[in-house]
Every structure is written in structure tokens, then in C-alpha cells.
C-alpha positions as CSV (number, residue, x, y, z in Angstrom):
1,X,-152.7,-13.8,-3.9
2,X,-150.3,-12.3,-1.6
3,X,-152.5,-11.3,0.9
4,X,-151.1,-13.2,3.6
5,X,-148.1,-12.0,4.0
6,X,-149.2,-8.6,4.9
7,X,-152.5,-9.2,6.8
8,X,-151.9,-11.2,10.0
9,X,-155.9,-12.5,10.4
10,X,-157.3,-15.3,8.2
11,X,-161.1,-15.5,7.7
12,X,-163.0,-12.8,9.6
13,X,-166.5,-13.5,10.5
14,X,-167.8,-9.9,11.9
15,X,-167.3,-6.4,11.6
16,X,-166.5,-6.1,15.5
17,X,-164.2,-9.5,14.7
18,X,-162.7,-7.4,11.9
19,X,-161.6,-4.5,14.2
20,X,-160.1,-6.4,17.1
21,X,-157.9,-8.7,14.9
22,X,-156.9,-6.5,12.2
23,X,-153.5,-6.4,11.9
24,X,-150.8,-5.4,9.1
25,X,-147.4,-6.3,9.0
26,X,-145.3,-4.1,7.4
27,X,-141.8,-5.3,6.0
28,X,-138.7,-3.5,6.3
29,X,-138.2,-1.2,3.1
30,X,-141.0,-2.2,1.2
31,X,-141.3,-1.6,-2.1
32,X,-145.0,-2.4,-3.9
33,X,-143.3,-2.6,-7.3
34,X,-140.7,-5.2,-6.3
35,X,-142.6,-6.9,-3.2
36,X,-146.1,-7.3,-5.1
37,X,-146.0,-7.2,-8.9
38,X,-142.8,-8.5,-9.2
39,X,-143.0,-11.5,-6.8
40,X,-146.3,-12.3,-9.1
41,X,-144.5,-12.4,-12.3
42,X,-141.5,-14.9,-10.6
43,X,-144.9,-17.2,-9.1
44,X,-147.6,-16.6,-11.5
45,X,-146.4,-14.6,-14.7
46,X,-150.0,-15.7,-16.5
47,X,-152.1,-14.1,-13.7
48,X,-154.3,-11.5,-14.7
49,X,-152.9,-7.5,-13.7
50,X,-154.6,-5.3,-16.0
51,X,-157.4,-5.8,-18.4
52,X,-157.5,-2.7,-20.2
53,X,-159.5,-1.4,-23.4
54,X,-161.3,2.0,-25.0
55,X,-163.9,2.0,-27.5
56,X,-161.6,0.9,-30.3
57,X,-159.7,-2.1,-28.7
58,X,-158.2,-3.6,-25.6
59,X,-155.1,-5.3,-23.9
60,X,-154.9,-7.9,-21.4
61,X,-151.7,-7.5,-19.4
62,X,-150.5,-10.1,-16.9
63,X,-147.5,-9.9,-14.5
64,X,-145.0,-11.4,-16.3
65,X,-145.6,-8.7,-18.9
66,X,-146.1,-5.9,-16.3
67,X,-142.9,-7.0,-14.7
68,X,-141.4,-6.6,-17.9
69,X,-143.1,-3.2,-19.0
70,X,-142.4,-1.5,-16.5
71,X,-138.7,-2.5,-16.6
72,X,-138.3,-0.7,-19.7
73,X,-139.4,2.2,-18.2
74,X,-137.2,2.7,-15.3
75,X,-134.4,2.0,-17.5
76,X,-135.9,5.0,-19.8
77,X,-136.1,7.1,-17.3
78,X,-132.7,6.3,-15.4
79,X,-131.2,7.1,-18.7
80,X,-132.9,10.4,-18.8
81,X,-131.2,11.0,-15.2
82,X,-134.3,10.2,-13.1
83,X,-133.1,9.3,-9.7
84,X,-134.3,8.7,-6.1
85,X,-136.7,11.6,-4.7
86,X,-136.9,13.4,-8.3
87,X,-140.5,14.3,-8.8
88,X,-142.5,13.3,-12.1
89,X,-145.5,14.3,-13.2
90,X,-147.8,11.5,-15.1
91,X,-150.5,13.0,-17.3
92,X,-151.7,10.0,-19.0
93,X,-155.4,9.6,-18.3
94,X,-156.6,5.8,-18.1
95,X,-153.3,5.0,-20.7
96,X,-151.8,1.5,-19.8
97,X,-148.7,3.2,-19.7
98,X,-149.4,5.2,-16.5
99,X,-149.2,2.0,-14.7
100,X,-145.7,1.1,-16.4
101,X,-144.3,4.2,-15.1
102,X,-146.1,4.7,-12.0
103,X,-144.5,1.3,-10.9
104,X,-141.3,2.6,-12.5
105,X,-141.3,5.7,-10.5
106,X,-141.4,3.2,-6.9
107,X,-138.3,0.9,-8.4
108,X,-136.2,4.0,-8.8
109,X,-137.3,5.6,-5.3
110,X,-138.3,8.8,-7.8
111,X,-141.6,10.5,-6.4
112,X,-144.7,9.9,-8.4
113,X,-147.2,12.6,-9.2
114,X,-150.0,12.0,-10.9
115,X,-152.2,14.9,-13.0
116,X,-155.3,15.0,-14.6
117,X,-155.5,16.0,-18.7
118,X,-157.9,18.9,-17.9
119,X,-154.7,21.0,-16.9
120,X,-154.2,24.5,-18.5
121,X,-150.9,26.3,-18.7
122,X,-151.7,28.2,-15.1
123,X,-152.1,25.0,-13.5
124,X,-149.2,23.2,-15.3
125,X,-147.1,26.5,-13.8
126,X,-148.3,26.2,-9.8
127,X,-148.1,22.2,-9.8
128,X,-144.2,22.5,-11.8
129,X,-142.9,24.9,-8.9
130,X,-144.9,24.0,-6.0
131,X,-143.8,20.1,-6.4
132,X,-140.4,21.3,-8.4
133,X,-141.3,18.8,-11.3
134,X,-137.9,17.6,-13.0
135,X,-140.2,15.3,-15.9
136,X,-143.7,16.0,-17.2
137,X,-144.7,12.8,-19.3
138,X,-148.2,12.9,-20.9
139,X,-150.4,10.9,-23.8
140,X,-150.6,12.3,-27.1
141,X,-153.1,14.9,-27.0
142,X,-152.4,18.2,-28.7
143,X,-153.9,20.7,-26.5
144,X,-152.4,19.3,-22.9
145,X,-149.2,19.2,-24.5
146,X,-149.4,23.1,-25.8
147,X,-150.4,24.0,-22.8
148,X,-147.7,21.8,-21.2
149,X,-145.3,23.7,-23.5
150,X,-146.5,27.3,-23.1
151,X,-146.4,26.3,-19.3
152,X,-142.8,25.5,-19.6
153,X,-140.9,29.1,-19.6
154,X,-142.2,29.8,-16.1
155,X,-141.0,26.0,-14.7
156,X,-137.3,26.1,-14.4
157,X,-136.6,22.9,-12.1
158,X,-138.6,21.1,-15.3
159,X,-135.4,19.2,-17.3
160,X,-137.6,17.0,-19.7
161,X,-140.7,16.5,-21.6
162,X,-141.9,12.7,-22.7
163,X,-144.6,11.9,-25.0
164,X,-146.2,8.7,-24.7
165,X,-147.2,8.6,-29.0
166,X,-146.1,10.5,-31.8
167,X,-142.7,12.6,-32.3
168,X,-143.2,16.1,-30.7
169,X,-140.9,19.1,-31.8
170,X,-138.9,19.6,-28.0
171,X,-140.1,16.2,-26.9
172,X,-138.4,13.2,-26.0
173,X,-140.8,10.2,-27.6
174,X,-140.9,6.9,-25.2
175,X,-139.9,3.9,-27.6
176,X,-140.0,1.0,-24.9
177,X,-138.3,-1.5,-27.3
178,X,-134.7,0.5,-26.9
179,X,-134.9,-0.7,-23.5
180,X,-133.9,-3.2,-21.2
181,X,-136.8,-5.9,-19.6
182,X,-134.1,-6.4,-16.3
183,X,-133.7,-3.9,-13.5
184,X,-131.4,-4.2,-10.7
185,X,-133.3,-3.6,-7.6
186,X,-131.3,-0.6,-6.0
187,X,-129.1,-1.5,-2.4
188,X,-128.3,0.3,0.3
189,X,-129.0,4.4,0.7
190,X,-129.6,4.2,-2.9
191,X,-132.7,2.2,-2.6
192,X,-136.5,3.1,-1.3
193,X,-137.4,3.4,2.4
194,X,-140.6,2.5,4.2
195,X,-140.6,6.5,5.6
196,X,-139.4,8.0,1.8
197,X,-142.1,10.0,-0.8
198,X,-143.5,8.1,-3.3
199,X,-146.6,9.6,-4.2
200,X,-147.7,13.4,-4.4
201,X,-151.4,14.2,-4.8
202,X,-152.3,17.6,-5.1
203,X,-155.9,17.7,-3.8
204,X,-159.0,18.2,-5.4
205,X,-160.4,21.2,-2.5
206,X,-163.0,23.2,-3.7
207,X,-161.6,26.4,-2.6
208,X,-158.2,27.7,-3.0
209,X,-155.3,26.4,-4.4
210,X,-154.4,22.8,-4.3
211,X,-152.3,21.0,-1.1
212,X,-149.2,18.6,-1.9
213,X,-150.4,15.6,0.0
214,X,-147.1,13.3,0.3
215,X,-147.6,9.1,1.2
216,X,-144.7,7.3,2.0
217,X,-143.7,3.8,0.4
218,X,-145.9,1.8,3.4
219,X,-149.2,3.6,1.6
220,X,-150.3,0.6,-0.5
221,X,-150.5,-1.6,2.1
222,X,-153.4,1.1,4.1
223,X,-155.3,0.2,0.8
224,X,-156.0,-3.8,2.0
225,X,-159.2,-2.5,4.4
226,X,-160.0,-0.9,1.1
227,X,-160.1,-3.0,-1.7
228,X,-160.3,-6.7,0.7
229,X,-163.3,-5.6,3.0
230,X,-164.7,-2.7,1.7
231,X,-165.2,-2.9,-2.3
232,X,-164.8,-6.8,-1.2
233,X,-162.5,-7.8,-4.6
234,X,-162.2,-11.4,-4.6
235,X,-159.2,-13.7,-5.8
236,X,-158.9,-13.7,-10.0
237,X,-161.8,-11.4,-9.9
238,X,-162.3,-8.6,-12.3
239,X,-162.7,-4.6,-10.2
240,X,-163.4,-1.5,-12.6
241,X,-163.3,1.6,-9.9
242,X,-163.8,4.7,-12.4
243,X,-161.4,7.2,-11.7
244,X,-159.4,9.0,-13.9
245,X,-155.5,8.7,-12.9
246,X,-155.0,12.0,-12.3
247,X,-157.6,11.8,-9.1
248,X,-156.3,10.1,-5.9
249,X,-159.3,7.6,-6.0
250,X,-157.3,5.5,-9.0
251,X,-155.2,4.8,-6.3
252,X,-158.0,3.2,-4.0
253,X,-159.2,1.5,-7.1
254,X,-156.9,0.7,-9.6
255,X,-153.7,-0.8,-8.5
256,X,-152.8,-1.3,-4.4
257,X,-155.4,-3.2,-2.7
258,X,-156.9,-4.8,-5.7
259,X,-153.1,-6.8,-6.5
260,X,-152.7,-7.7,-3.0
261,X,-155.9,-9.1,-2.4
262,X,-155.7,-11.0,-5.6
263,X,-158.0,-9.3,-8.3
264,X,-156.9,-8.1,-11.6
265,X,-157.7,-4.4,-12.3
266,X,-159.9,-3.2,-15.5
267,X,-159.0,0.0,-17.2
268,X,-162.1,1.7,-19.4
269,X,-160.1,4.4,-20.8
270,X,-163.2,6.4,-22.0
271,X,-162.7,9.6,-23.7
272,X,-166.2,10.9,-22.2
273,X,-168.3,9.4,-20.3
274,X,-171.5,8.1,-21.8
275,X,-173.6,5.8,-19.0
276,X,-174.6,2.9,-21.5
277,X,-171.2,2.5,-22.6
278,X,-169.6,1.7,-18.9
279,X,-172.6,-0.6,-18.5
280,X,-171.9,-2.5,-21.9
281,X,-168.1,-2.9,-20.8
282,X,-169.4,-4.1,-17.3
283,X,-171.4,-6.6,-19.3
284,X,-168.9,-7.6,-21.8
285,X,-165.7,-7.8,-18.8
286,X,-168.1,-9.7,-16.5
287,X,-166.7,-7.2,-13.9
288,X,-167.4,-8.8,-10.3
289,X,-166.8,-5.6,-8.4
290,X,-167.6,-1.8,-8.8
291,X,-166.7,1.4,-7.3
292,X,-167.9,4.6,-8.8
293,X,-168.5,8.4,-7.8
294,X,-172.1,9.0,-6.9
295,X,-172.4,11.1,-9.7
296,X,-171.9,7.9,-12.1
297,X,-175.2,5.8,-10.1
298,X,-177.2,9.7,-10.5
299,X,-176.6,9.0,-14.5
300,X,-176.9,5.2,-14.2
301,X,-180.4,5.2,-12.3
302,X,-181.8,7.4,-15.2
303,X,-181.7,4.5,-17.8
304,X,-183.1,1.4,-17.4
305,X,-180.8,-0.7,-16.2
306,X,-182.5,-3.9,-16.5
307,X,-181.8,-3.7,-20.3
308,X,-178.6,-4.8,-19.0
309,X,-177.2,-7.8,-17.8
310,X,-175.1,-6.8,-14.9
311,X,-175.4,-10.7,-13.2
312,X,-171.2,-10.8,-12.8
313,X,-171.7,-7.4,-10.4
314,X,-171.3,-9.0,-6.4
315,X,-170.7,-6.0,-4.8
316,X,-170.7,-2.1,-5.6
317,X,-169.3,0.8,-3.5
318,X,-168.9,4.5,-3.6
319,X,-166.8,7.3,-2.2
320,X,-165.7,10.7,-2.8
321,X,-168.9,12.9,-2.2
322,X,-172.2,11.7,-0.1
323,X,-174.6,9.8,-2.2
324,X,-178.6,10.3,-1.9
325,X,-180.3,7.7,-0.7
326,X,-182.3,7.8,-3.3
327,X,-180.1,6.8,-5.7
328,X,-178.4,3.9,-3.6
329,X,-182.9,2.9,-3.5
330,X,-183.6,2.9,-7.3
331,X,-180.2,1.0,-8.5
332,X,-181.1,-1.7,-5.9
333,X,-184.9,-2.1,-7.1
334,X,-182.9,-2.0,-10.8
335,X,-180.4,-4.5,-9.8
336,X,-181.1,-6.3,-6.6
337,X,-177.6,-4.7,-5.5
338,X,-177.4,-2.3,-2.5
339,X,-174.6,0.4,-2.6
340,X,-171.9,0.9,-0.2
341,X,-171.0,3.8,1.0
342,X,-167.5,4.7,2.4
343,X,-165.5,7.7,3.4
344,X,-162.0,8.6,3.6
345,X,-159.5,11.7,1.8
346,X,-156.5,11.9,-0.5
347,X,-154.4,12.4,2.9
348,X,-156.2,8.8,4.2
349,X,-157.5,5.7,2.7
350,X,-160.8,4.5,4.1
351,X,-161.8,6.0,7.4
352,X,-165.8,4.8,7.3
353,X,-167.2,2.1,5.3
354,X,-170.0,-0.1,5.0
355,X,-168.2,-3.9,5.1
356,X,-169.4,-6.8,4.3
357,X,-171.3,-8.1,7.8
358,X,-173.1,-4.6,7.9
359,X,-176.9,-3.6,7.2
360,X,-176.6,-1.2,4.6
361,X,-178.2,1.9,5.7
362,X,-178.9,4.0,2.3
363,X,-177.5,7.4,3.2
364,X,-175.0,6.2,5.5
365,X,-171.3,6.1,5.3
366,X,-171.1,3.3,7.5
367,X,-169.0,2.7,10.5
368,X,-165.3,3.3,11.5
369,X,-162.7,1.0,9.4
370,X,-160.3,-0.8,11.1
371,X,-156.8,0.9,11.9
372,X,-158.4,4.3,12.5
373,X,-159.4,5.7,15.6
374,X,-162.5,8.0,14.4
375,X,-164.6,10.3,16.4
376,X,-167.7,12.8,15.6
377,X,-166.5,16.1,18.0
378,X,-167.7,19.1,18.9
379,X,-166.6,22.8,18.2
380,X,-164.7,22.3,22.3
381,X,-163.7,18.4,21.4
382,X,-166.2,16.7,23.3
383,X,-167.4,13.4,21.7
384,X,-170.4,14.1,20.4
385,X,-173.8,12.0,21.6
386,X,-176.1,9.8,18.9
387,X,-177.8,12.1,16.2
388,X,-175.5,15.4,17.2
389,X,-173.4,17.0,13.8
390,X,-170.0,17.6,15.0
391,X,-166.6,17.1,12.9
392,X,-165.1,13.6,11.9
393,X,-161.6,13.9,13.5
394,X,-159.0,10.8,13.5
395,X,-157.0,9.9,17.2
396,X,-153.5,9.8,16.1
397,X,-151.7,10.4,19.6
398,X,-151.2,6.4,19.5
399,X,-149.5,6.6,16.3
400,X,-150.5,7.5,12.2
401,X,-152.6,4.4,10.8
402,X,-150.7,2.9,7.8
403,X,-152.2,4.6,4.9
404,X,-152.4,8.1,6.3
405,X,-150.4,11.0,5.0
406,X,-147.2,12.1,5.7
407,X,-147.4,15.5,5.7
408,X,-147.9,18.1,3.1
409,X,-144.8,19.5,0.8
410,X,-142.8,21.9,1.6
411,X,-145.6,23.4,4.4
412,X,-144.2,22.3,7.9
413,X,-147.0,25.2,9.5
414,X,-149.8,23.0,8.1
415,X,-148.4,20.1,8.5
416,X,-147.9,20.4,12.6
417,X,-151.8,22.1,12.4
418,X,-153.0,19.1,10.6
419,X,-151.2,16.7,13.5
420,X,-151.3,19.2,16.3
421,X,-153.0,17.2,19.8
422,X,-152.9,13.8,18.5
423,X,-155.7,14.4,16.3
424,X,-156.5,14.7,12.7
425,X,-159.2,17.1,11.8
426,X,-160.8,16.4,8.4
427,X,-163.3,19.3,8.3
428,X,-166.4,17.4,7.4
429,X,-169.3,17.1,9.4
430,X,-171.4,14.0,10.1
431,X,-173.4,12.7,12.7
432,X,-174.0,8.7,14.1
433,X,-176.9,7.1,14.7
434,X,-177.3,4.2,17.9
435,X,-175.9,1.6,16.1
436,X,-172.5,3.4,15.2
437,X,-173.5,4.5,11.8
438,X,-171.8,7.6,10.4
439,X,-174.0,10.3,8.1
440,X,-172.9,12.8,6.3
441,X,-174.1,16.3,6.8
442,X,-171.3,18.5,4.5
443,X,-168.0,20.4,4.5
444,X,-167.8,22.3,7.9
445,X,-168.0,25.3,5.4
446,X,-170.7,24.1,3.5
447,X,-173.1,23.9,6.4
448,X,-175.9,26.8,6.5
449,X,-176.4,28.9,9.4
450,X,-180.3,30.3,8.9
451,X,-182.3,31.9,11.5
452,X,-180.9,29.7,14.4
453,X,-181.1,26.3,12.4
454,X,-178.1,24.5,11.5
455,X,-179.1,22.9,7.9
456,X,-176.7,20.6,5.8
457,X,-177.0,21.0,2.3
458,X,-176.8,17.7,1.7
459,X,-180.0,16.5,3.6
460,X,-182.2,19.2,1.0
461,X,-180.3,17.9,-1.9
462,X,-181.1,14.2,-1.2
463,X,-184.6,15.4,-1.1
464,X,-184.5,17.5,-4.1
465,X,-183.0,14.3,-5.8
466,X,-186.2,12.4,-5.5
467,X,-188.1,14.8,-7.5
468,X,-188.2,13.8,-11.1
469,X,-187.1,17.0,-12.4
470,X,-183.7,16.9,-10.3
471,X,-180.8,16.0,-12.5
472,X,-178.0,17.2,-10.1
473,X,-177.7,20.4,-7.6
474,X,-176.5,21.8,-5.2
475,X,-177.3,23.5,-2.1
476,X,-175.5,26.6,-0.4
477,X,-176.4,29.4,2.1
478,X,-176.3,32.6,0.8
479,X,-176.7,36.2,3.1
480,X,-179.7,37.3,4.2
481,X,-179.8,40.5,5.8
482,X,-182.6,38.8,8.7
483,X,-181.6,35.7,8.8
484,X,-178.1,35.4,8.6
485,X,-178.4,32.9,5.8
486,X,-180.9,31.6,3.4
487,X,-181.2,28.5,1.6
488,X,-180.4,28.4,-2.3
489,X,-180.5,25.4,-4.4
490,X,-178.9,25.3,-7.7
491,X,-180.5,23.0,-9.6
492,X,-179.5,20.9,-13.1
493,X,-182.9,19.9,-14.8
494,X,-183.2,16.6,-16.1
495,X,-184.4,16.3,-20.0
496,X,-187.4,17.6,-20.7
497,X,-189.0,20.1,-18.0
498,X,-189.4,23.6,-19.0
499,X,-187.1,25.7,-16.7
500,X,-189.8,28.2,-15.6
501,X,-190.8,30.4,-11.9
502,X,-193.5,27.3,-11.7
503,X,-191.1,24.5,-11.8
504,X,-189.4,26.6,-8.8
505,X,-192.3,27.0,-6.7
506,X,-193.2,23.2,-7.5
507,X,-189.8,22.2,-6.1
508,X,-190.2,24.6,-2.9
509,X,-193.4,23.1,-2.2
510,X,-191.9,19.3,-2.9
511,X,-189.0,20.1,-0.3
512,X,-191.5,21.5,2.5
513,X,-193.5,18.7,2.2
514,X,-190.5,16.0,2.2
515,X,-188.8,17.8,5.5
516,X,-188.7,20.4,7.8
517,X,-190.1,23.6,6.6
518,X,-187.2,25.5,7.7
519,X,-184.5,23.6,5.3
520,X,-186.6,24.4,1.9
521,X,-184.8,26.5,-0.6
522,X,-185.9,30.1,-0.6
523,X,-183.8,30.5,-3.6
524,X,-184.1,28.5,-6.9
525,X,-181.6,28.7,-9.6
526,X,-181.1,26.4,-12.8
527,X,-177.9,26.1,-14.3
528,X,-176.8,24.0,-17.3
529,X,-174.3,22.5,-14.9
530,X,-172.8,22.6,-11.7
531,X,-169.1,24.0,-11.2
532,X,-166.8,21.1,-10.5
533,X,-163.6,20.2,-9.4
534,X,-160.9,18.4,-12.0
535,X,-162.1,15.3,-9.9
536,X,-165.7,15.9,-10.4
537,X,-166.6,17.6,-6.9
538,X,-169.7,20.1,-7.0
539,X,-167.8,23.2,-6.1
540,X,-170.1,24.9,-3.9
541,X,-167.5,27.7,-3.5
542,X,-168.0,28.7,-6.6
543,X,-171.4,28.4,-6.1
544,X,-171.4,30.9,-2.7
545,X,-168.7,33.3,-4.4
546,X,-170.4,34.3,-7.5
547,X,-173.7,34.6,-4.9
548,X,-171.3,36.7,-2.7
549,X,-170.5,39.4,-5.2
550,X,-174.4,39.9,-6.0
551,X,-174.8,40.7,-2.5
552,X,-172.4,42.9,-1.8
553,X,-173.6,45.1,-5.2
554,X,-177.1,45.0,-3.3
555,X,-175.8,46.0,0.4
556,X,-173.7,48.7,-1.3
557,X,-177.0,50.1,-2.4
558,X,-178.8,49.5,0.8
559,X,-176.3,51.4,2.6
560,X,-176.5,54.0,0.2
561,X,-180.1,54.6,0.1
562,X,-179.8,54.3,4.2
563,X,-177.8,57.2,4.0
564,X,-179.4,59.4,1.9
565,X,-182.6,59.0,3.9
566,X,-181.2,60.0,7.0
């Protein structure tokens, strides 16, 4: 593995040990595609990159042929005029070929943007002009590419369409074996630098449209605390993180820290997502480490799991939303494995973790990961004490951690807000306990206001989880006339409860019992499912809006009926 020429500590025997020493060392101009896979395929062309499959076959893929692969690729897109700083959308799902291109992308100095398939022609429109898109490639999949098509009269800066399958009518169809497997490394001006774009994530916010968050070429290397001490990948191992590519967590999972640290990546490109399937691929693989959304361990503790033989699994993590504690408790009494939580945002990588020396705490985040100066602060910037909410904010004035945005596109007004101070604000609130440990409370506008009570919506939903009847929900705050707010859950049953004003009531009376009386749900809703973002967060926006527009029918007619009395 190359790990060593990046990272300048050897073994680390504690998480305090782990924050004094860390230390990366960042070359001049690198450049992940050349510096990593590359210098692979010249050591160890038979070592392990991608394993790949989907329910009808598979593909191993080693460097040698990853060096080669991607190769091709450049050389197709050079020839389709694809230079430095041109901007290119992937669509390709969990398709081998996004990494070919992706890595293509970094040799030519071009800017990579990767997009999920779920895109319909209005989205297709925004992302083309707000990120001027010069090439859209995408898998073969009829309805993405009409709507790519139908998106395509309003997206002038777009020059070229690429199919990764069959001919398409307008198309141009990628047909690696015309190409080349050398590529001249580019010199001079014409080549990458450390400070230049190479990725654009537009983010998954649940409200409003999408920011361009832009990460330089030195991004990768942020993703070693990741992969090497937080998912804890080992050497020739086998790490499935499920993520689809157009989310930024395939980036924490699927390619960066897993190749430096020395552990090949597996690809499940699933068309849906059906829980005993990923557990008979982690089977099969003999995966040794997993990374997964909590909503994945929600479906995964709801089968027995001990059907399975999971023995490979060493360590599992998650990210990307707050995960009830008890989930993380029945998928350890399943499998004898704890879940570990981390935190971080497509602008970062991970800024809280739970490593490797650590107690896990179920519910907890963890503590600060190393190259990032976090704080919990107040709404006037004062630290806050042990068990006090405040914001997670990131201490910058020292300099930007490797790993951590560069700004966003074409928005210098945000930009110098996000960076204004020396600090970062992330707008979500957590407290920590005495021994450092960071918990989650929600989205500073997620939190409910309610009769002088500051409630987090995701302390009622972790109780709510533990009743039986709880598939998935969601908790918001919603007016109240006396109280400012109220408390509204809105739930997804799981099979087999009749959805009725009883099963309400007994879910009330289960949440006053669990916690303080003040945080139960005055409000009980069931839905067929939650509304999600394209990366699978609950929008509680949504959620809040729709509730919105009920009230204000209903103060309308308050104020009305106030009015005619007097």
C-alpha cells in the first residue's frame, strides 16, 4: 500500500496518540489518478482495485487493468475536446465505468461531477447551467437519457452526449477498444494543480436548491482519517460502502482512502435495494469492512440476521444522517459487531468519528477526527459546557484541513460567509458529553421550539424507533397558536399493524413513558413513506411545508371568525 508516503506516523496506539502525530504530507501537484492507481499498476498490476458485480454477473478489476481502462477514456474524451477545467457530468450509477472516467477526468485536469440517475429534465436544466456542463455521459437507461435529452434545449454550454451501452439517435456511443491504453501525463500549465477543481458535488440539502461544492486535487488525501482509522480498511481487504455515485459518500467509500490505505473497493451495483440481497453479496465477497446509511442497519435489523454468515465483517460504520441507538443495539446482539458512528459533509470529510481505541457509545458520533479543529458553540460563540446543544463549527483561522472544500461555484457571497472569522459553521446541532463524545441533536432548523423547551427531533425519533410498530419517521415542529410549536411525528408503519387513532395514542403513551413528557408527539401522522432526498435524507422540509400550508388555511379562518365576532 501506498500509505506511507502520504501519512508521516507509523503505528498509532491511541486516539489522543492519533491526534498529536497526525500528519499528511502533501506532494507538489498531486494527482490521485497518476500518483496512486497508476504507481500501483507499474508495482503491483495484479493487486485487487475493484471487485464489482450486480445480480447477473461480476468483474474483478485490478490496477494494471484500471491503469489501462481508464487510459482509454481520457484519450476518448480528449478526442471529444475535453480539456483542463471543462466540467462533466457522470450519471452512471454503480457502473464500473464511472470509475474509468472519473479517474480520466483527474489525468486531463477536466472537473468531475458526479449525478445521481433519479434526475428529471428540471434538474438536468439547473445542474447544466449552474456548473456549465460541456459533457453529460450516462448508462443506458431510457428514461434518464429522455430526460437528458428533453433537458438539452435549455443547456447551451452542453457540446456532447455519451452513452455508456447501446447506439443512441444524437449520442456519441463510448467504444473503449478504438482507443489508446497510454496517456501522456500532461506538463507544465497544462497539467493539474494541488489548488485546481476536480470535483463538483452539488449537495443533497433538504431545502432549496442544491450548492456547487468544489474540492481541489489535494481532496483524496483528507479521505486517509476516513477510510484508515475510521471505517479501519485493512491491507488486501475487501470495503463495500453503499452509496450510489451520484451521492458524495461514494467518494468517502469507494475509491480515495480505501486505495491508499491498501484495500480493494466492492461495487454491488443493485438496481433496488432489497436487504437479503446486500447481505448474501457480503457473504459471498467475504467483505471485511462496511459502511452503510443508517437507513440500510433500520432494514437490516428487521430480518434475522443470524441466517447469515457475516464472520468476514471486522468493522462497520455509518454516516450521513444520526442513527438510533437502537438500531446500532439489535445489529450488535445479531452480530456481535458494534456500529460506528461518524460525521462529516459533502464540503468536508470526517469531522467526528468513533476510531478504533474508542468505547462505542450507541448514539454517539464520537469524537473530533484528527486535522480538524471542532467546537460545539453557542448562538454568541462561546464554547459550549458538557451536555449543552449548541452548533458544530470547524476553527479554520489556522488554515483549511486537507479535505475541506474550496469554496462553492460561482457564489463568492457564500463562499466568504461560509469562511467568514476563521470559522466554519456547519448548521447542525450536537451536544458532548464528559468524555468528549459528540451527539447529535438535528439541523439547526430542524430543532423544535415548544412552550419554552428546546426538543431535537432526533431524540423522539430514537425513541419512537424502539417501538415495534416504527418502520422509519420523522419528527418536526409544527405551529401552535399557544405554544409556539408542537411536536409531530410522521410515522412509516412496519408490516402488519393496522394504521388506526389507537396505534397513535399507543405510540403517544410509548414516547411519554420512554422520556420527558414534554417531547411526545401531540401529532401522529402515517405515511407510506417519508419524503427523501436523491441521497436518501428524510426531508423534513417537506415534512414542515406541506404542515405549513394547513396552518395558514386554519389561521385564515381564525382571523376571520375573530373579526366577524368583534
Amino acid at each position: 500500500m501506498l500509505l506511507s508516503d502520504y501519512l508521516d506516523i507509523d503505528e498509532v496506539k491511541s486516539y489522543e496518540e492519533l491526534r498529536e502525530k497526525f500528519k499528511l504530507h502533501i506532494p507538489r501537484d498531486f494527482n490521485f489518478a497518476y500518483d496512486v492507481v497508476d504507481k500501483y499498476a507499474a508495482m503491483e498490476p495484479e493487486r485487487r482495485a475493484l471487485v464489482w458485480c450486480d445480480d447477473a454477473g461480476e468483474r474483478v478489476i485490478n490496477f494494471g487493468c484500471l491503469a489501462k481502462e481508464t487510459n482509454k477514456a481520457a484519450n476518448f474524451l480528449t478526442a471529444l475536446g475535453i480539456k483542463k477545467g471543462d466540467a462533466v457530468m457522470l450519471i452512471l450509477r454503480r457502473r464500473y465505468e464511472f470509475w474509468f472516467f472519473l479517474l480520466a477526468l483527474h489525468k486531463i485536469g477536466a472537473i468531475a461531477v458526479p449525478a445521481t440517475n433519479m434526475l428529471l429534465e428540471k434538474d438536468l436544466v439547473y445542474r447544466n447551467n449552474a456548473a456549465v456542463i460541456k459533457m453529460i455521459i450516462t448508462l443506458d437507461d431510457p428514461r434518464l437519457q429522455n430526460e437528458t435529452d428533453k433537458a438539452l434545449a435549455a443547456s447551451p454550454s452542453v457540446k456532447h452526449l455519451v452513452t455508456v451501452g447501446p447506439d443512441r439517435a444524437g449520442w456519441t456511443r463510448y467504444r473503449p477498444s478504438c482507443f489508446s491504453e497510454a496517456f501522456e501525463r500532461p506538463e507544465g500549465g497544462a497539467g493539474a494543480k494541488n489548488g485546481d477543481v476536480m470535483l463538483l458535488y452539488f449537495t443533497s440539502g433538504t431545502s432549496g436548491e442544491p450548492k456547487m461544492v468544489l474540492h481541489d486535487f489535494t481532496y483524496p488525501l483528507g479521505h486517509i482519517v476516513t477510510a484508515k482509522y475510521w471505517q479501519n480498511v485493512v491491507d488486501n481487504g475487501l470495503h463495500f460502502t453503499v452509496a450510489e455515485t451520484g451521492w458524495g459518500k461514494a467518494m468517502w467509500g469507494k475509491i480515495y482512502g480505501q486505495w491508499i490505505s491498501g484495500s480493494a473497493v466492492f461495487v454491488y451495483d443493485m438496481l433496488s435495494f432489497v436487504p437479503q440481497k446486500l447481505l448474501e453479496k457480503i457473504w459471498r465477497y467475504r467483505i471485511t469492512t462496511f459502511c452503510a446509511p443508517p437507513t440500510v442497519y433500520r432494514y437490516l435489523v428487521k430480518i434475522n440476521l443470524k441466517k447469515f454468515d457475516l464472520s468476514s465483517l471486522t468493522y462497520c460504520t455509518t454516516a450521513g444522517e444520526a442513527l438510533n441507538p437502537e438500531v446500532s443495539n439489535k445489529f450488535k446482539e445479531m452480530t456481535g459487531l458494534s456500529i460506528r458512528e461518524g460525521f462529516g459533509q459533502t464540503e468536508t470529510t470526517l469531522i467526528v468519528g468513533t476510531f478504533p481505541w474508542m468505547e462505542v457509545k450507541s448514539g454517539s458520533m464520537g469524537r473530533p477526527a484528527p486535522g480538524y479543529d471542532v467546537d460545539i458553540v453557542d448562538g454568541g460563540g462561546r464554547s459550549c459546557a458538557a451536555g449543552e446543544p449548541g452548533e458544530i463549527i470547524l476553527r479554520i483561522d489556522k488554515g483549511r484541513p486537507f479535505g475541506m472544500f474550496s469554496g462553492y461555484y460561482n457564489d463568492e457571497a457564500l463562499t466568504e460567509a461560509a469562511f467568514s472569522g476563521g470559522i466554519y459553521h456547519t448548521g447542525d446541532i450536537a451536544s458532548r458529553d464528559e468524555d468528549g463524545y459528540f451527539w447529535f441533536s438535528g439541523r439547526a432548523d430542524d430543532m423544535i421550539k415548544s412552550s419554552g423547551f428546546r426538543i431535537s427531533p432526533f431524540e423522539v425519533e430514537s425513541v419512537l424507533q424502539r417501538h415495534p410498530a416504527v418502520l422509519e419517521c420523522a419528527v418536526t415542529g409544527i405551529y401552535d397558536p399557544h405554544r409556539g410549536q408542537v411536536v409531530k411525528a410522521t410515522v412509516v408503519a412496519a408490516p402488519g399493524y393496522e394504521l388506526n387513532p389507537a396505534l397513535g395514542r399507543e405510540l403517544q403513551d410509548y414516547v411519554k413513558r420512554e422520556t420527558a413528557a414534554y417531547k411526545y408527539p401531540r401529532i401522529i401522522e402515517f405515511a407510506e413513506e417519508l419524503p427523501k432526498t436523491i441521497s436518501g435524507k428524510i426531508r423534513r422540509s417537506v415534512i414542515r411545508a406541506e404542515e405549513a400550508a394547513k396552518n395558514i388555511g386554519n389561521r385564515v379562518i381564525e382571523i376571520t371568525k375573530n373579526i366577524r365576532a368583534k
